[in-house]
SENUZA-17094 format. One record per residue (C-alpha): y, z, x; residue in one letter; residue number from 0. Coordinates in Angstrom, 3 decimals, always signed. Example, Ala and Ser with C-alpha at 12.3 -4.5 7.8 and 13.67 -1.06 7.14 Angstrom:
<recs>
<c2 = -4.500 | c3 = +7.800 | c1 = +12.300 | residuo = A | num = 0>
<c2 = -1.060 | c3 = +7.140 | c1 = +13.670 | residuo = S | num = 1>
</recs>
This chain:
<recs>
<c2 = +43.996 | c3 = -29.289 | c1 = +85.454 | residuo = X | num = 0>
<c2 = +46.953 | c3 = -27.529 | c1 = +86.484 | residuo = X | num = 1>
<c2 = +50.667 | c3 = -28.359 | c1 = +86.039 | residuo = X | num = 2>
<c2 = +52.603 | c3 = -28.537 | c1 = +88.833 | residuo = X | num = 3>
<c2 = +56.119 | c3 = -29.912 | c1 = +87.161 | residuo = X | num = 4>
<c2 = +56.812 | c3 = -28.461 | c1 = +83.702 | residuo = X | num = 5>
<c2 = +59.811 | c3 = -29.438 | c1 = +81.786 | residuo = X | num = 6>
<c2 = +60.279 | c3 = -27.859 | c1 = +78.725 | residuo = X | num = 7>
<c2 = +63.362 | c3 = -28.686 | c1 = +75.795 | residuo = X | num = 8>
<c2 = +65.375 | c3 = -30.329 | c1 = +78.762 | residuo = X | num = 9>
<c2 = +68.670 | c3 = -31.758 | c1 = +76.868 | residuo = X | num = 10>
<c2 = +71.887 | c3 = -33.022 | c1 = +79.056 | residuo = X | num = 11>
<c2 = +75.128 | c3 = -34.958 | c1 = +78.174 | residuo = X | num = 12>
<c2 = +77.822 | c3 = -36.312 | c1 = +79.843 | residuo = X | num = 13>
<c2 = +81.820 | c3 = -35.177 | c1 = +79.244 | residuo = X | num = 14>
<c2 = +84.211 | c3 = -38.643 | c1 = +78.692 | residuo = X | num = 15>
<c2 = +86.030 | c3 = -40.979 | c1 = +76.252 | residuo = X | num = 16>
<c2 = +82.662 | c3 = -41.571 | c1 = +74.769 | residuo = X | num = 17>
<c2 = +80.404 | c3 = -38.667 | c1 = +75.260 | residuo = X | num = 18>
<c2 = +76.663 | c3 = -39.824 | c1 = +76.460 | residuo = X | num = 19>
<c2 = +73.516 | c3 = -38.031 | c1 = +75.619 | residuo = X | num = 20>
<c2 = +71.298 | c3 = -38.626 | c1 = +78.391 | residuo = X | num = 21>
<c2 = +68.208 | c3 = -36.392 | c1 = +77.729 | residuo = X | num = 22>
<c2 = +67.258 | c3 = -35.392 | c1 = +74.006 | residuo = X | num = 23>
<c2 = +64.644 | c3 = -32.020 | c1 = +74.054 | residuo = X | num = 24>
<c2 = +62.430 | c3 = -33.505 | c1 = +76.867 | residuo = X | num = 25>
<c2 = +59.365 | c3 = -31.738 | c1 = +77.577 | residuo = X | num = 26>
<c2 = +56.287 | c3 = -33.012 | c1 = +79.810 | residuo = X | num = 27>
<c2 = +53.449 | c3 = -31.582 | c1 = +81.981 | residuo = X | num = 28>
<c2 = +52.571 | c3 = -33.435 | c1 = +85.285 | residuo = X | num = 29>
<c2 = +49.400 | c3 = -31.794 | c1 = +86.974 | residuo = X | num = 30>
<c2 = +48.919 | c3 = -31.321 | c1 = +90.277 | residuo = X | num = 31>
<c2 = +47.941 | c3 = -34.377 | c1 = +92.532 | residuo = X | num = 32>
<c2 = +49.173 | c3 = -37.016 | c1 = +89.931 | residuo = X | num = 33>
<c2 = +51.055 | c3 = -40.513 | c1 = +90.196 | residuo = X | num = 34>
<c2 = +53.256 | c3 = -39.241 | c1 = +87.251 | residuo = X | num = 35>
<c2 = +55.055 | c3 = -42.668 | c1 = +86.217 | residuo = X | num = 36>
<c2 = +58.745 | c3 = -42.456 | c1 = +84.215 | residuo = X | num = 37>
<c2 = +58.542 | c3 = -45.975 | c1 = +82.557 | residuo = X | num = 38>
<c2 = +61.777 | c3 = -46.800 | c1 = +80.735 | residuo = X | num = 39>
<c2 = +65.118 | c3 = -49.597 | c1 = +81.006 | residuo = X | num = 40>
<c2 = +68.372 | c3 = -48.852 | c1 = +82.613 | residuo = X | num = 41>
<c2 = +70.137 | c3 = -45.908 | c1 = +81.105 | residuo = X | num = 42>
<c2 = +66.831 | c3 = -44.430 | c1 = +79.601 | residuo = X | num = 43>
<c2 = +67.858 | c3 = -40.987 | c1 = +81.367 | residuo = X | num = 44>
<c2 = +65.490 | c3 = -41.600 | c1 = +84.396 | residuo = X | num = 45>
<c2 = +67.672 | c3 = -40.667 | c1 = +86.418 | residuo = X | num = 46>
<c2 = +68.996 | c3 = -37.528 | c1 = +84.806 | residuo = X | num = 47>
<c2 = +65.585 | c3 = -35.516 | c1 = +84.715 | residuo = X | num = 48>
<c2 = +64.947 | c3 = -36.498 | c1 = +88.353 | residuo = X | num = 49>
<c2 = +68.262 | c3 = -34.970 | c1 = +89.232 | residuo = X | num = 50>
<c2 = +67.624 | c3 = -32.255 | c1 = +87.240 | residuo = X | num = 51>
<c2 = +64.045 | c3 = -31.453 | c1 = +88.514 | residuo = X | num = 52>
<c2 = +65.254 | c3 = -32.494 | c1 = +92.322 | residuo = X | num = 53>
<c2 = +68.110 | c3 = -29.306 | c1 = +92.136 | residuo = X | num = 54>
<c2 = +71.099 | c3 = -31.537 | c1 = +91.924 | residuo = X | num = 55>
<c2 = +72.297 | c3 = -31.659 | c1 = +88.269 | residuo = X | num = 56>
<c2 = +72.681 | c3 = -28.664 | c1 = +85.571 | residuo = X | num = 57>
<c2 = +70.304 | c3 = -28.961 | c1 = +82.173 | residuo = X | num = 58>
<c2 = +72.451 | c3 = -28.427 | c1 = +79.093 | residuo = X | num = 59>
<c2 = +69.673 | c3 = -27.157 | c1 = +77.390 | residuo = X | num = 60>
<c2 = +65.832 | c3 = -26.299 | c1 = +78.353 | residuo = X | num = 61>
<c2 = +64.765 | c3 = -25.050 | c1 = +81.870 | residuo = X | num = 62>
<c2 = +61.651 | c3 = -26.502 | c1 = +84.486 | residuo = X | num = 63>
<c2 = +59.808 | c3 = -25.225 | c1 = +86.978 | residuo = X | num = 64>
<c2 = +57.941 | c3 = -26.714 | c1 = +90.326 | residuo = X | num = 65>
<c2 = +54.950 | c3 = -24.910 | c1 = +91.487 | residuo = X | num = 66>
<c2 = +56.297 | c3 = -22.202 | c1 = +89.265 | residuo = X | num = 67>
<c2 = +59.773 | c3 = -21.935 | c1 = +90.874 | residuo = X | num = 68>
<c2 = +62.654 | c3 = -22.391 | c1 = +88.532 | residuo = X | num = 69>
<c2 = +64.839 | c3 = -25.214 | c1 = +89.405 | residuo = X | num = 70>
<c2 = +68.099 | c3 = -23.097 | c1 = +88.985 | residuo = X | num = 71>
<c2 = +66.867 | c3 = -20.087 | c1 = +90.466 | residuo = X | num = 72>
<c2 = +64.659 | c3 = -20.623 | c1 = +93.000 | residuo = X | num = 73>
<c2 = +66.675 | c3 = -24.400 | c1 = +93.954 | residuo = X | num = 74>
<c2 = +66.717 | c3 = -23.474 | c1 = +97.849 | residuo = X | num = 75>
<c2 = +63.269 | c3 = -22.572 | c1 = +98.109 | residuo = X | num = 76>
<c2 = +62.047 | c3 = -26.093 | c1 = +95.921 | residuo = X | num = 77>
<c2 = +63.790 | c3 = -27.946 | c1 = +98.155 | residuo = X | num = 78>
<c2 = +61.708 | c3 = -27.148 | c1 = +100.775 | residuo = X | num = 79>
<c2 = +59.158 | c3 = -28.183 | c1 = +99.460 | residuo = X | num = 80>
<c2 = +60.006 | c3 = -31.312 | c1 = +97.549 | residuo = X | num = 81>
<c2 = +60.940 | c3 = -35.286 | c1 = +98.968 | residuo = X | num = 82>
<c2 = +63.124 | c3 = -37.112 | c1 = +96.904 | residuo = X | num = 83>
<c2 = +64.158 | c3 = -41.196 | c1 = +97.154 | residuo = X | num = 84>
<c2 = +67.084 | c3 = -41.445 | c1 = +95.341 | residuo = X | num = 85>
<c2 = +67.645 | c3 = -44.892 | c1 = +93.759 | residuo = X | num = 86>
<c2 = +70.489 | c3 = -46.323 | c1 = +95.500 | residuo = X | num = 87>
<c2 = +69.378 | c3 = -46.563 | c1 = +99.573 | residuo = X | num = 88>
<c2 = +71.297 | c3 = -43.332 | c1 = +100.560 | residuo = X | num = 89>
<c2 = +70.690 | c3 = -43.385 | c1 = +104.055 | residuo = X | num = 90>
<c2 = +72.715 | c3 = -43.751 | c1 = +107.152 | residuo = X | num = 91>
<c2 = +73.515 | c3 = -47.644 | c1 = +107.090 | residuo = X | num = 92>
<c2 = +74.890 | c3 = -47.117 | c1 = +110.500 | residuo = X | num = 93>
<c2 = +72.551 | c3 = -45.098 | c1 = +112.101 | residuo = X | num = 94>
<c2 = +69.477 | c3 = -46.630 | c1 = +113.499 | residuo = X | num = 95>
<c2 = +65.481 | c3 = -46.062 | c1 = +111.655 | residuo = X | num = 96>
<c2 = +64.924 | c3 = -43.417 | c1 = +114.470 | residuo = X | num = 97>
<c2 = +68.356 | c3 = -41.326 | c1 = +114.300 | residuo = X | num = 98>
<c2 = +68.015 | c3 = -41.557 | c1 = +110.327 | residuo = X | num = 99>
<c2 = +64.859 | c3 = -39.971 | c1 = +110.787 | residuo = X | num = 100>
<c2 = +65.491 | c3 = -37.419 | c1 = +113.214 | residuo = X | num = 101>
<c2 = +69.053 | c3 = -36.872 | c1 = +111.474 | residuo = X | num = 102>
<c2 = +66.596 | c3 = -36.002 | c1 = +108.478 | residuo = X | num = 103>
<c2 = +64.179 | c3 = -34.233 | c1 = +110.156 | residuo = X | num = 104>
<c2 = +66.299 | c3 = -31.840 | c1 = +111.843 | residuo = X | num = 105>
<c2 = +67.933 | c3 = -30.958 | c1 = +108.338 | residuo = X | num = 106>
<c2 = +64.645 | c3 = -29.118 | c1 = +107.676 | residuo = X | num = 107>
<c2 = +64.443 | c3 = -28.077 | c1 = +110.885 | residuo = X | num = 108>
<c2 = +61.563 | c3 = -30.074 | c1 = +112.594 | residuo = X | num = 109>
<c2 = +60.535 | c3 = -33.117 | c1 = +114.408 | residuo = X | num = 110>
<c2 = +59.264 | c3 = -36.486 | c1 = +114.045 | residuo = X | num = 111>
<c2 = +56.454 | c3 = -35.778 | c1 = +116.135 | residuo = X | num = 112>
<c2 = +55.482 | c3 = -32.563 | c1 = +114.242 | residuo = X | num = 113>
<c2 = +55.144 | c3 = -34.678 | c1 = +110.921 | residuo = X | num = 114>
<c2 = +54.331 | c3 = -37.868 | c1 = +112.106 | residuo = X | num = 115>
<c2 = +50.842 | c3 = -38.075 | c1 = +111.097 | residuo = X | num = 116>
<c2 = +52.347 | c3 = -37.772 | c1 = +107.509 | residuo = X | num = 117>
<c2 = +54.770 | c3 = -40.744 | c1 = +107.968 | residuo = X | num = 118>
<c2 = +52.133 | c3 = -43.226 | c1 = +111.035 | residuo = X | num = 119>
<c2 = +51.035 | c3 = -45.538 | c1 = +108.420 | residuo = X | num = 120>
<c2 = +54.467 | c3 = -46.540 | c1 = +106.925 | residuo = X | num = 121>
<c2 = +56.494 | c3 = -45.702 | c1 = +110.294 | residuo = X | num = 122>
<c2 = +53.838 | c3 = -48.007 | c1 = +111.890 | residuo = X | num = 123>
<c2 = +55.254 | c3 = -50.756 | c1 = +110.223 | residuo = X | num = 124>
<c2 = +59.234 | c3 = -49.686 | c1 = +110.849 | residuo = X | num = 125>
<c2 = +58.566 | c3 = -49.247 | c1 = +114.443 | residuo = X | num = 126>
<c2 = +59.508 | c3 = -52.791 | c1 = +115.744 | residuo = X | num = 127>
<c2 = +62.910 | c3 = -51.966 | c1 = +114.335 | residuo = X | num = 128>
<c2 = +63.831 | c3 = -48.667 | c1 = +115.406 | residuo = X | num = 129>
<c2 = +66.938 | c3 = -49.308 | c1 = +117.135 | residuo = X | num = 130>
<c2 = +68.235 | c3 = -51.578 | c1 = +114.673 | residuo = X | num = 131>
<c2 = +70.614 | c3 = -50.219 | c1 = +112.313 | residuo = X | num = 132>
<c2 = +69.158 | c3 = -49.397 | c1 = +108.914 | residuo = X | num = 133>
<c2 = +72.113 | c3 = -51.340 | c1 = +106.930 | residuo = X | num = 134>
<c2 = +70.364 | c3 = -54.257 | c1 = +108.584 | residuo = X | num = 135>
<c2 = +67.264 | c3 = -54.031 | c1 = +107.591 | residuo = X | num = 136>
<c2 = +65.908 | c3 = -56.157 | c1 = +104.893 | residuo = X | num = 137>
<c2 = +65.268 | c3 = -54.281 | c1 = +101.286 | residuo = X | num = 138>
<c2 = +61.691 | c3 = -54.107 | c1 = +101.632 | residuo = X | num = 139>
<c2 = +62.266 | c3 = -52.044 | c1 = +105.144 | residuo = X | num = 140>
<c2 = +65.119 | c3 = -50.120 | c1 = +103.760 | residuo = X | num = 141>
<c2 = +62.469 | c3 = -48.755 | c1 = +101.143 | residuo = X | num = 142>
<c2 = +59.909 | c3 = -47.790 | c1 = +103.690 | residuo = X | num = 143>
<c2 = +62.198 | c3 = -45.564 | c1 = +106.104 | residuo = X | num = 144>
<c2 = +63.819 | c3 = -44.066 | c1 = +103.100 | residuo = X | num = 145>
<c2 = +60.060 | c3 = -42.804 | c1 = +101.703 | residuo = X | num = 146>
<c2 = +59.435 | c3 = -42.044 | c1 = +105.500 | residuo = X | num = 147>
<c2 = +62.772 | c3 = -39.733 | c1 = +105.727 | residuo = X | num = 148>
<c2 = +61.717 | c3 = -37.984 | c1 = +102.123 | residuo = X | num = 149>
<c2 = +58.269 | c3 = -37.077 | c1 = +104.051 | residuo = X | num = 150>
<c2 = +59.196 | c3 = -36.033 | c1 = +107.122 | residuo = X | num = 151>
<c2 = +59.139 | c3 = -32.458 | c1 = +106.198 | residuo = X | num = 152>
<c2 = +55.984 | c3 = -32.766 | c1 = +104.621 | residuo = X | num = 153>
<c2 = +56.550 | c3 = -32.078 | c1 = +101.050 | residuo = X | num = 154>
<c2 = +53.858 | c3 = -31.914 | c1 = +98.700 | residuo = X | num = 155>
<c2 = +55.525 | c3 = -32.809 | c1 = +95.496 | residuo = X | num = 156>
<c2 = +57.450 | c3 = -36.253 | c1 = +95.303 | residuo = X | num = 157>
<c2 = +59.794 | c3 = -38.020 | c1 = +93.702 | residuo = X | num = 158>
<c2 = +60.531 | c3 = -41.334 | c1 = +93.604 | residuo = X | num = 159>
<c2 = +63.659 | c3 = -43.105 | c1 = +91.646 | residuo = X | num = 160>
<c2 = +63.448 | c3 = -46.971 | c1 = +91.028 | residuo = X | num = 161>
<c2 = +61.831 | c3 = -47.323 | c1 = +94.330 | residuo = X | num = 162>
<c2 = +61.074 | c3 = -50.643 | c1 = +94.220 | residuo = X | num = 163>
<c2 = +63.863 | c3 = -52.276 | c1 = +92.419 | residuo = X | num = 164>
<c2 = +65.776 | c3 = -55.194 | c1 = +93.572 | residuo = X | num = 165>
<c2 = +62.838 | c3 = -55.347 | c1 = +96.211 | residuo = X | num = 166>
<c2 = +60.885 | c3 = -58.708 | c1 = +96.472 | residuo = X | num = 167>
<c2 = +56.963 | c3 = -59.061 | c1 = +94.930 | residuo = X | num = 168>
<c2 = +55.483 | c3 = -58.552 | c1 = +98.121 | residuo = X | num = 169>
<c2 = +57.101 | c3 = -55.473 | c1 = +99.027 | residuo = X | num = 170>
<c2 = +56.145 | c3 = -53.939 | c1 = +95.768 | residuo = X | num = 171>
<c2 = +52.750 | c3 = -54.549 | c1 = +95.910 | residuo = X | num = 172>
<c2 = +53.134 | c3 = -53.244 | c1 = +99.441 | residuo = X | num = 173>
<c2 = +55.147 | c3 = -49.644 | c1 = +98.354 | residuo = X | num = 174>
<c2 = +52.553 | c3 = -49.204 | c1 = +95.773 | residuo = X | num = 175>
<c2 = +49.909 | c3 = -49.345 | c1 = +98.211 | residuo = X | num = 176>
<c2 = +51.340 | c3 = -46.770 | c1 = +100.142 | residuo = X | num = 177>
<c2 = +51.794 | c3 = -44.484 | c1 = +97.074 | residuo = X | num = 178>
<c2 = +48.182 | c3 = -44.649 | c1 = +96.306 | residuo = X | num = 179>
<c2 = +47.236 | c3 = -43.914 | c1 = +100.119 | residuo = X | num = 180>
<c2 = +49.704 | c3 = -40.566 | c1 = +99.537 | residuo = X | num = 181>
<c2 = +48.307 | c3 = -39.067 | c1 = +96.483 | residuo = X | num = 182>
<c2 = +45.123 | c3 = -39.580 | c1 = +97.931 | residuo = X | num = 183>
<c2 = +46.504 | c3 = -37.289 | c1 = +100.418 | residuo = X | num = 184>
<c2 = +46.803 | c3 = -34.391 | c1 = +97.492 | residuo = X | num = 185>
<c2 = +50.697 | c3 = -35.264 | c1 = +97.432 | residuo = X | num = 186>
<c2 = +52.152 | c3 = -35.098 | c1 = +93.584 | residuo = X | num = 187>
<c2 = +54.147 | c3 = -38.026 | c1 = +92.929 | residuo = X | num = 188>
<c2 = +56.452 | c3 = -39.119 | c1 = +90.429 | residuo = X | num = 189>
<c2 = +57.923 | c3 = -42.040 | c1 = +89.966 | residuo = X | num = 190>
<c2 = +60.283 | c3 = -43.853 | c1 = +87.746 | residuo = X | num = 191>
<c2 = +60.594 | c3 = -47.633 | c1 = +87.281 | residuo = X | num = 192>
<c2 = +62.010 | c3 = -50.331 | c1 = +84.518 | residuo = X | num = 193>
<c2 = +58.917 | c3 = -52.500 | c1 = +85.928 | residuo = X | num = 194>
<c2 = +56.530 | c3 = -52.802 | c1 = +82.677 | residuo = X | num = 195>
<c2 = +54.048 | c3 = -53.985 | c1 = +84.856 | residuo = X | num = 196>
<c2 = +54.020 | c3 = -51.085 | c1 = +87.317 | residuo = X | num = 197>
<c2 = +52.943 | c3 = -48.799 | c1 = +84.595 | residuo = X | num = 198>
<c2 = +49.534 | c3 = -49.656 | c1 = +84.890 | residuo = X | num = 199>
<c2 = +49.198 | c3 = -48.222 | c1 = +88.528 | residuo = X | num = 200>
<c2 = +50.230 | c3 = -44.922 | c1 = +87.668 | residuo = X | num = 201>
<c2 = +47.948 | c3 = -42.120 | c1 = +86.321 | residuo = X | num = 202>
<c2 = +49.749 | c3 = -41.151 | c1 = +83.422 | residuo = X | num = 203>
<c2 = +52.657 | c3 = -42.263 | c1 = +82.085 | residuo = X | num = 204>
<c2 = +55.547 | c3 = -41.252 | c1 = +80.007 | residuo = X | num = 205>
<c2 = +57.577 | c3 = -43.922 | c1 = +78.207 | residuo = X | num = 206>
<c2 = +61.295 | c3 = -42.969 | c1 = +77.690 | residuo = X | num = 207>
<c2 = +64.312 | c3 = -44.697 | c1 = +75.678 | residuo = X | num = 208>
<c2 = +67.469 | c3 = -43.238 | c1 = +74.951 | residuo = X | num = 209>
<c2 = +66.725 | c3 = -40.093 | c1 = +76.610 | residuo = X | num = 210>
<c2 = +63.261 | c3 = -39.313 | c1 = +74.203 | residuo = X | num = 211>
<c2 = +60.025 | c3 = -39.022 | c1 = +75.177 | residuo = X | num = 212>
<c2 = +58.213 | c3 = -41.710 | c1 = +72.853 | residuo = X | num = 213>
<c2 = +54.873 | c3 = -41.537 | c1 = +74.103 | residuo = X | num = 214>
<c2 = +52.914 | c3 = -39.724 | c1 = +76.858 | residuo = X | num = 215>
<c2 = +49.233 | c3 = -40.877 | c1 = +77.889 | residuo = X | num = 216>
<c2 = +47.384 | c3 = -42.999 | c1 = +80.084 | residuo = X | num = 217>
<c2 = +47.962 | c3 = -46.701 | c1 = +80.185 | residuo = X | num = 218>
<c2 = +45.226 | c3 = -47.832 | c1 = +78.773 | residuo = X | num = 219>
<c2 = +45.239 | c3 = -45.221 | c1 = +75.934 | residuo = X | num = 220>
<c2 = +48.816 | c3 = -46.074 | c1 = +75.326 | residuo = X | num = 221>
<c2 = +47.564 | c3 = -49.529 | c1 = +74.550 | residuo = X | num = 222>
<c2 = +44.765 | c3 = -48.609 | c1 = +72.634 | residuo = X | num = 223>
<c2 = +47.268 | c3 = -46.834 | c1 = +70.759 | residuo = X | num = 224>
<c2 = +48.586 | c3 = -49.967 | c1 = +69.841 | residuo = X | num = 225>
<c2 = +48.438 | c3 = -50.279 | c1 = +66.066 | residuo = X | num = 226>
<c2 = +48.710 | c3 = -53.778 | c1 = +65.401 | residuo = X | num = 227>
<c2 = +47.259 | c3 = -57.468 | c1 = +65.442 | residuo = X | num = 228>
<c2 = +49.287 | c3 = -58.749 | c1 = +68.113 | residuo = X | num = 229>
<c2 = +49.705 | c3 = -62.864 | c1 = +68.477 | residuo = X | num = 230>
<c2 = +51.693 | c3 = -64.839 | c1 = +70.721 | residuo = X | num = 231>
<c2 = +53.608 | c3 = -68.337 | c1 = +69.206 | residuo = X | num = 232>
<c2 = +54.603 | c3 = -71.214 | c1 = +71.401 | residuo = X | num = 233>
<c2 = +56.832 | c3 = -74.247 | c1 = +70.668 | residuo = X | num = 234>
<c2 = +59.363 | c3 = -76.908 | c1 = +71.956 | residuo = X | num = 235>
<c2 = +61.455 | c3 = -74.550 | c1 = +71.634 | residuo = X | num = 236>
<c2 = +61.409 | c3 = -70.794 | c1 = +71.510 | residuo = X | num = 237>
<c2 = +64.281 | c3 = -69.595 | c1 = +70.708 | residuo = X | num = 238>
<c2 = +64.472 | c3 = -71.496 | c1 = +67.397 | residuo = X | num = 239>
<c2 = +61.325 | c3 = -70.472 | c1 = +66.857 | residuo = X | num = 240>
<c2 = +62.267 | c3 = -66.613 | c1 = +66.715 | residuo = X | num = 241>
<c2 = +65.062 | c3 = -67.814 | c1 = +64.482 | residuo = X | num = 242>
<c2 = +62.818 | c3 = -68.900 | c1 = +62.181 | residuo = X | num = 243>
<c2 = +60.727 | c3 = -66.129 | c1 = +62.282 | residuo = X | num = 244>
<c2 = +63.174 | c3 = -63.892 | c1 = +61.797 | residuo = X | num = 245>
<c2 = +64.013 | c3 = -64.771 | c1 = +58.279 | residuo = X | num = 246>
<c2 = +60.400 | c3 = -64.994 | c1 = +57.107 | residuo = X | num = 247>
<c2 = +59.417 | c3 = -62.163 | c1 = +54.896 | residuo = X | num = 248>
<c2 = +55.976 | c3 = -61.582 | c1 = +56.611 | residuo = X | num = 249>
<c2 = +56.550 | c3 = -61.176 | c1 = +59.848 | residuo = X | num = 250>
<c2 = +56.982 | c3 = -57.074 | c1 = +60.957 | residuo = X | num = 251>
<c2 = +58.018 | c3 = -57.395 | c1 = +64.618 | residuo = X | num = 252>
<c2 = +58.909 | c3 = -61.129 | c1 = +66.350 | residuo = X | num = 253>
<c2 = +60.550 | c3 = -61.118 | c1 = +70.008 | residuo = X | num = 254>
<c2 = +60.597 | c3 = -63.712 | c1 = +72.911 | residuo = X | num = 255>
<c2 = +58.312 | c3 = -62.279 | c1 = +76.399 | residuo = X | num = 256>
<c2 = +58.134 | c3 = -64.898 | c1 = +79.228 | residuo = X | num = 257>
<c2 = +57.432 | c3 = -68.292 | c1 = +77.893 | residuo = X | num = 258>
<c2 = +56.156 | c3 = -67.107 | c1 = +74.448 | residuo = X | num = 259>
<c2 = +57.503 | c3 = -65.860 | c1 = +71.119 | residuo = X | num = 260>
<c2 = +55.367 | c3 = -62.248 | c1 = +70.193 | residuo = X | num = 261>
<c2 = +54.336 | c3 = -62.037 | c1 = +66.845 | residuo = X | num = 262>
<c2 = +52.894 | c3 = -59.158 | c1 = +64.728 | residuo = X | num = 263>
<c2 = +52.477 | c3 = -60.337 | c1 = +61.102 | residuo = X | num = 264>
<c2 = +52.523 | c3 = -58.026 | c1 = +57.833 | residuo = X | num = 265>
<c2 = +48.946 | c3 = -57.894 | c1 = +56.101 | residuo = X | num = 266>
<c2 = +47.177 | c3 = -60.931 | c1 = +56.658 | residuo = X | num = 267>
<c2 = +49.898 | c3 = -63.617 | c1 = +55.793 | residuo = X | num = 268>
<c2 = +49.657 | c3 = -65.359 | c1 = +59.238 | residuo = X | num = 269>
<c2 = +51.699 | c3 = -68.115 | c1 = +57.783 | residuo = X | num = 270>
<c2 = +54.568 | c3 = -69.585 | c1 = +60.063 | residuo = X | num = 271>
<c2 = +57.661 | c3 = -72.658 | c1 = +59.036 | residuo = X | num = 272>
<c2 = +57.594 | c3 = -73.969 | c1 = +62.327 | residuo = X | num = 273>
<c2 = +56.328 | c3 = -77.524 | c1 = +63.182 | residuo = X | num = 274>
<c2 = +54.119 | c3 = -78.029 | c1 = +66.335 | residuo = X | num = 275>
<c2 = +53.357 | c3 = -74.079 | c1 = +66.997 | residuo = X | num = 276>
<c2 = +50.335 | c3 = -72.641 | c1 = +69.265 | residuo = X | num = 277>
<c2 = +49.378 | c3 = -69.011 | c1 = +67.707 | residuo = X | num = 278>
<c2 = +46.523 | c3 = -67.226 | c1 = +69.425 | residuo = X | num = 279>
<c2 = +45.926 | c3 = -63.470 | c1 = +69.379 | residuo = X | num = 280>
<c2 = +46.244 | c3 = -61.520 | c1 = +72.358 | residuo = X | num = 281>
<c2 = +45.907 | c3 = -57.876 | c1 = +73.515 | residuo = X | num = 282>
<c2 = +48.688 | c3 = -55.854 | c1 = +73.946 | residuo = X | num = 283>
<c2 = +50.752 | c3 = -54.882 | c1 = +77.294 | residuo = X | num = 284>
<c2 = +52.623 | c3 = -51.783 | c1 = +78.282 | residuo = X | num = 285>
<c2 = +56.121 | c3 = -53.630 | c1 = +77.056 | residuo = X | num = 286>
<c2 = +54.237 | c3 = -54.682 | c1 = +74.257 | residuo = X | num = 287>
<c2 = +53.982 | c3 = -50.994 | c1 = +73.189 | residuo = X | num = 288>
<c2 = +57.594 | c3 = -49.946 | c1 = +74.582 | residuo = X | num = 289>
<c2 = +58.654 | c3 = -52.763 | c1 = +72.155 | residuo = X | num = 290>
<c2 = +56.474 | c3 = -51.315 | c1 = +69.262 | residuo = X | num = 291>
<c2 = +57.606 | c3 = -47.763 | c1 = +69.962 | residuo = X | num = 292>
<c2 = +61.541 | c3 = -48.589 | c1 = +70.592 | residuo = X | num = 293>
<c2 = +61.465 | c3 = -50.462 | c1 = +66.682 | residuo = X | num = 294>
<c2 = +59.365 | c3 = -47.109 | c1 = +65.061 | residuo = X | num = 295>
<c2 = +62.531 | c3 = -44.693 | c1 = +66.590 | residuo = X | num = 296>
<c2 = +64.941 | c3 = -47.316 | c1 = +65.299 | residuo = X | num = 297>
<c2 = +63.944 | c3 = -47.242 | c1 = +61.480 | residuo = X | num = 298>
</recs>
């Protein structure tokens, strides 16, 4: 399948009182057509590549390419041909839906009505609001006219920053409907989220901590990856619990997820001084692995 984005050796810091490394020899393929998804936590360097592969921020090291079209060299000509939805809503706030489209539209030098059949199905539902001024709108609309005003040139390559965070459940599920609908319209996407959960609707994925690449697959072969017995613990009280745990001298990895303490044991000593504990096996989750992978670069 062919490559479309191609990052190769990318490495940038920032300048200050404490110098930060925010991406550490990054390289990754995303082929054409793909929901490419960036799974990592706040100040994972997210949003550092996507600047870098969106023409807005300088590589220290490394170079990448879009469609074959370096992103220093040829930055006029990608931008063209790229949407990007920055994660903090960067719109007009007081400019109504429809001038913050047209605004947006005109900037690449066409029309609403030229491109609307790109943007009906999410515009559809924006519609009832267009006069309303878009620092009005709730989050979950915010989110829609921003992904409408990165497709209203019609780009065929995507990218998507922490689209759906701070929104509510609903409008998640609802955004990552209307990714799904896109790439079935050929449109490369790539997205980044802190969402665990989210991972799991994406293609391929690439987790990243600290600005590293630790692992790049499919979700489900990431967690078939997985290389332990996993078991989940549950008592009156957790958080003594991982205290315990802790200190034992057979127990590899032990951390609290939702109501339950995680557990992955050394050998076969499942043994546990606790009083009044629940231990069952389970299978592993994308965080599960994150967690797994974050521990491997740490020792």
């Amino acid at each position: 399948m062919k490559s479309i984005i191609s990052i190769h050796h990318v490495s940038k810091s920032y300048e200050g009182r404490t110098p930060v490394t925010a991406l550490q020899d990054i390289s990754l393929q995303i082929n054409k057509g793909e929901l490419f998804g960036l799974i990592g936590p706040d100040g994972a360097g997210k949003t550092s590549l996507f600047r870098i592969l969106t023409t807005l921020l300088l590589a220290d090291l490394g170079n990448a390419s879009i469609d074959g079209m370096d992103v220093v060299k040829d930055f006029r000509k990608i931008r063209m041909y790229i949407g990007y939805m920055p994660g903090r809503f960067s719109l007009y706030q007081d400019l109504t839906v429809e001038e913050n489209l047209k605004f947006f539209a005109d900037v690449f030098n066409t029309t609403i009505a030229a491109n609307y059949d790109m943007i009906s199905p999410i515009y559809g539902q924006l519609a009832p609001f267009k006069n309303r001024r878009a620092g009005k709108l709730s989050g979950g609309m915010k989110q829609k006219l921003a992904l409408c005003c990165a497709l209203i040139h019609k780009p065929y390559i995507l990218f998507l920053d922490e689209p759906t965070t701070g929104v509510d459940p609903v409008s998640r599920k609802e955004f990552w409907q209307m990714l799904r609908a896109l790439k079935e319209q050929n449109i490369t996407i790539m997205v980044s989220t802190p969402y665990m959960d989210e991972a799991a609707l994406c293609d391929r994925i690439a987790l990243i901590q600290a600005g590293k690449i630790m692992q790049v697959d499919t979700p489900a072969q990431v967690i078939a990856n997985y290389p332990f017995r996993l078991y989940k613990a549950k008592a009156s009280n957790n958080y003594r619990l991982l205290e315990t745990v802790k200190e034992q001298d057979n127990i590899l990895l032990s951390y609290i997820s939702g109501d339950q303490v995680r557990l992955v044991f050394k050998e076969n000593d499942r043994r546990i001084d606790f009083p009044g504990i629940e231990l069952e096996e389970v299978e592993p989750t994308i965080e599960d692995c994150f967690i797994q992978l974050m521990k491997n670069e740490s020792d």
